[in-house]
Structures are given as C-alpha cells and as structure tokens.
N, C-alpha and C positions, 0 to 999 in steps of 0.2 A: 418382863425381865430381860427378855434378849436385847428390847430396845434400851433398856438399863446400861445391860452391858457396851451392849457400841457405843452409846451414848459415852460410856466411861472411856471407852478406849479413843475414841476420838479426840478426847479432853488430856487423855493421857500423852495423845500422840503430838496432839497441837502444841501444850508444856513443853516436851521433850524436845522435840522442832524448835520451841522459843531458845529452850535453854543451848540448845546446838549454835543456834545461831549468834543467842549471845555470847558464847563460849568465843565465838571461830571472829565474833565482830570485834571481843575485846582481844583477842589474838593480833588481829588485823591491826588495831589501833596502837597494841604493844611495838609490831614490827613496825610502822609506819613512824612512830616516836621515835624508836632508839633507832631508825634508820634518819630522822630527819634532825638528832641532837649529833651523829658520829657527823651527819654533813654538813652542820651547822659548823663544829668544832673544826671539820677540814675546812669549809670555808672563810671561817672567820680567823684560821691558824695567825693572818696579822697581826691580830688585835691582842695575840698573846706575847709576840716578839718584844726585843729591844724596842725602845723609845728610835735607836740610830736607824735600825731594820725597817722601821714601822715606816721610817719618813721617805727613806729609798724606794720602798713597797710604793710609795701613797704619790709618789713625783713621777716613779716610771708609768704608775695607770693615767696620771695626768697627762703628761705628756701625749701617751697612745690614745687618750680620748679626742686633746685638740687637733693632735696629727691627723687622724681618722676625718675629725671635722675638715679639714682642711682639703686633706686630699681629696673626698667628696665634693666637695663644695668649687674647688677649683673645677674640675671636669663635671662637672652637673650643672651649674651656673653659666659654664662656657660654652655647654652643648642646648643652651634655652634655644628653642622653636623661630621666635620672631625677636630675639633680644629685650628689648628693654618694654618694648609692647607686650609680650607674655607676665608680665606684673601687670596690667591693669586691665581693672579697677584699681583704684589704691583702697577701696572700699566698698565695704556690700552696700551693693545698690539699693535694699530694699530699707534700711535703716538709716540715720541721721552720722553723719561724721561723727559730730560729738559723742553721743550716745557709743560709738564704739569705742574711742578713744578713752572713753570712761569704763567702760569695760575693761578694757585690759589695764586700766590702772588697779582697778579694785582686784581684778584677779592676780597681778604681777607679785606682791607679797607673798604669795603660795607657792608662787618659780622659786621663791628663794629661801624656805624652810629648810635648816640644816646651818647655813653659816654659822651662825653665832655659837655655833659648836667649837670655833677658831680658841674663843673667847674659855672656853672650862679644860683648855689644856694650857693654861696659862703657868700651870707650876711647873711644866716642865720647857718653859721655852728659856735658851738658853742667849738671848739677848735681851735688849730692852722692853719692856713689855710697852711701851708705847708706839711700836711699830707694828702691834696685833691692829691698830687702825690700816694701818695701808696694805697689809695681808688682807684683810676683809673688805676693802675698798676694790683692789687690784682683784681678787676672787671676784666681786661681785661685777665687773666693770665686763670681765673674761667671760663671766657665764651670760651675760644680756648678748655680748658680742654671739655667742654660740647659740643662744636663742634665736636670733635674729636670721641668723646665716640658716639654721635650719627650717624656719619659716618661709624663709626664702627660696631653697631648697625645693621644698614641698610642691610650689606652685611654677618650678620651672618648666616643668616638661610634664605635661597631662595627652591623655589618651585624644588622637587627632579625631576623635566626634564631637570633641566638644570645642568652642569657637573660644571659650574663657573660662579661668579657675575658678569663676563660680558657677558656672553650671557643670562643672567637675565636683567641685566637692557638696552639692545640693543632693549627687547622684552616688555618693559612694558606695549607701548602703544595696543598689544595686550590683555591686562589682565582688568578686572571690580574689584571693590571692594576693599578688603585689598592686592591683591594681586599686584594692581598697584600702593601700596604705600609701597616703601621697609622697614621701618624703624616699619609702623604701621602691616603689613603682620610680621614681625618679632618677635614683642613682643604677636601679636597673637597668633601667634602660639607657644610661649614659657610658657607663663600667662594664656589665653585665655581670653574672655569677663573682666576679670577682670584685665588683664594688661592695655586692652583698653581706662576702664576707668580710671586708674592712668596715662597715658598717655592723654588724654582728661582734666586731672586734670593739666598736667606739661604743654601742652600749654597755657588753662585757664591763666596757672598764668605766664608761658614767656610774650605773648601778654599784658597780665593789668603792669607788671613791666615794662616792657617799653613802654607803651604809657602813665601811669601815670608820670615815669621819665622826658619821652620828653615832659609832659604838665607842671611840672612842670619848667624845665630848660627854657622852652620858656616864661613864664609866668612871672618868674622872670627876664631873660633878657628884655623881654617888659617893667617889672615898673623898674627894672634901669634907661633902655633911657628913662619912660617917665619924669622920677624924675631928670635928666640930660637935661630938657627940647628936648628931638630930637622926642619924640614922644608927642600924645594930652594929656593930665594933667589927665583926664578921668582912664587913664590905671595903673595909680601912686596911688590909690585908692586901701586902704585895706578894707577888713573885719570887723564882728565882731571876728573871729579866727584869725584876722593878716596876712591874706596871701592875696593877688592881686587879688580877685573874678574876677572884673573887666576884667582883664587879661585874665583871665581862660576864660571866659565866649565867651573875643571876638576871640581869638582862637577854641574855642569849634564851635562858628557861620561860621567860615573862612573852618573849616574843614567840619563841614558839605556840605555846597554847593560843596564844589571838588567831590564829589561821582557822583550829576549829572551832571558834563560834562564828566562822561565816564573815 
C-alpha cells in the first residue's frame, strides 16, 4: 500500500511537472510570438507606407548598400598583401577549370532569386511598363558587379601563415572570430572596428532591400489573384496609403510560423 501510495504521488508529481511546464512553454511561445509579430510589424512598417515613401525607403537602403560596398572595397582591395599575386590561383588547384566554372553557373540563378519581384509591382509603376526590362537588366548587372567585388574582397588579405587563399580557406573551420569569416577578417583588418561597422551597416541594408522587395512583389501578386477572383476577396483589400495591408499582413503570419518548424 505505501508503495501504492508513492507510487501515485510520483505519477501525480511527474503530470503536474508536465503540466507546469507545458503551461510555462506555451507561455514562452505566446510571448515569443507576439513579441516577434510587434517586430515583424516595426520592421516591416515600409511595406505598409505610400507607394512614394516605400520607393524613397527602398533607394536610400540601395544606395547605403553599394556605398558601403564601395567604400570597403576601395580600401580592402588597395591594402591586398602582394597585389595582383594575392588573387592567385585563379582557381582551385585541386579540381578541373571547367568543372568550376560550371559550378558557379548552375549555382548563379540562386544569387538572383527575388528579381522578378520588379515584375508583380507592375500596376503601380507609373511609366511605361516596358522599361521593367532595363530595371531588371540594370538590378541584375549591379548585383553580379557587387558579387564579384565581394568575392574579391574576401581573398585579399588573409592571415600571413598562409602563403595562398586556398589554404586559407581549406583551414577556416580552424579559425573563431573574424578570422573565420573571410570577407569580414578582411575589411578588418584594412579599416578596423570602423570598417566593421560600415559593413554591419551594408548588410543591415542588403537584407531589408530584399525582404522588403519580396514582401512587396508577393503582396501584390496576392491582390492581383485575389482581384481576379483565384484567391479570398479579403487579400484584394487596400489601405488607407493604398497598398494591400491585407496582403502584407498574411504574409507576414505565413512567414512567421516557418522559423518554428526548424
């Protein structure tokens, strides 16, 4: 009987414990949520503005991004080691030219996921819509250019034990700190703390230029279909600034929940 008893109060105790914990985990997940939809909604405040705001918004982070590239790049590039000898190899030695050149072709399509978001804001451009070609030409031309320079980047100034950038980057997963990032180890050490944070400043504004770009392309392709009846009449719903809150909003919901399933 007494082992009965413990027996129960264990079973009582361990329940209790669970239900404490689910209590206190759906607690957690409550505050976590409406802490990450209030910052969702301060962050994403662009994407609810004017059409005129949203474009001001969307040139000045442009701007700050190539600037940033730039000023890196000028004093990173100009402080290389051995100059134009600090780029070679032009290629890893241990594979086939071609073979890498085809690599990065098959991979390059994926650098450029997001453009054609140019293309689902098409009803509110207030020119001729046959100049969405050379916007997306010109975007596409600016961002290879910004790829490249920061590729380049990367491999100008490496830690002086190693003779080449490729047995610098063979060895990364040895390294902590800036040292295991080659592009931010570089401008480190060319700038110091103060390249850092102009670099800190240039992703800052890569990342919000395209996640505002792809909320807004998605946002508006969402109130086309829903205005073409394919999607609920809900999503076809503007503002008082005239753009698809609606839209935004349930995008904004869709995106949040992805983060917790991992």
């Amino acid at each position: 009987m007494l082992l009965l008893c413990r027996l129960s109060q264990d079973i009582f105790s361990a329940i209790l414990f669970k239900s404490v914990i689910s209590i206190q985990s759906q607690i957690l997940m409550f505050i976590l949520l409406k802490f990450s939809c209030q910052s969702s909604r301060l962050l994403f405040a662009p994407c609810f503005v004017s059409a005129e705001k949203m474009k001001l918004i969307q040139i000045f982070l442009a701007c700050l991004l190539f600037a940033g590239i730039l000023i890196c790049a000028c004093d990173t590039l100009s402080s290389a080691q051995n100059g134009l000898e600090t780029f070679k190899p032009k290629y890893f030695p241990a594979d086939s030219e071609i073979s890498q050149i085809l690599g990065i072709i098959m991979l390059a399509p994926w650098a450029f996921v997001g453009f054609e978001s140019v293309s689902h804001s098409v009803e509110e451009f207030n020119f001729d819509v046959k100049k969405s070609f050379s916007i997306m030409a010109a975007a596409l031309i600016s961002s290879t250019f910004a790829y490249i320079i920061l590729a380049e980047m990367s491999i100008s100034i490496i830690p002086s034990r190693f003779d080449t950038w490729v047995n610098y980057i063979l060895n990364l997963n040895e390294f902590v700190g800036y040292e295991k990032l080659p592009t931010a180890y570089a401008i480190y050490m060319a700038m110091g703390d103060f390249g850092i944070k102009i670099l800190g400043a240039t992703i800052f504004a890569g990342v919000m230029t395209g996640l505002i770009g792809n909320y807004i392309g998605v946002s508006r392709l969402l109130y086309s279909m829903a205005k073409d009846n394919l999607l609920p009449k809900f999503l076809s719903k503007l503002n008082s600034n005239h753009v698809p809150g609606n839209a935004i909003i349930f995008v904004m919901v869709i995106s949040l929940a992805i983060p917790f399933f991992g």
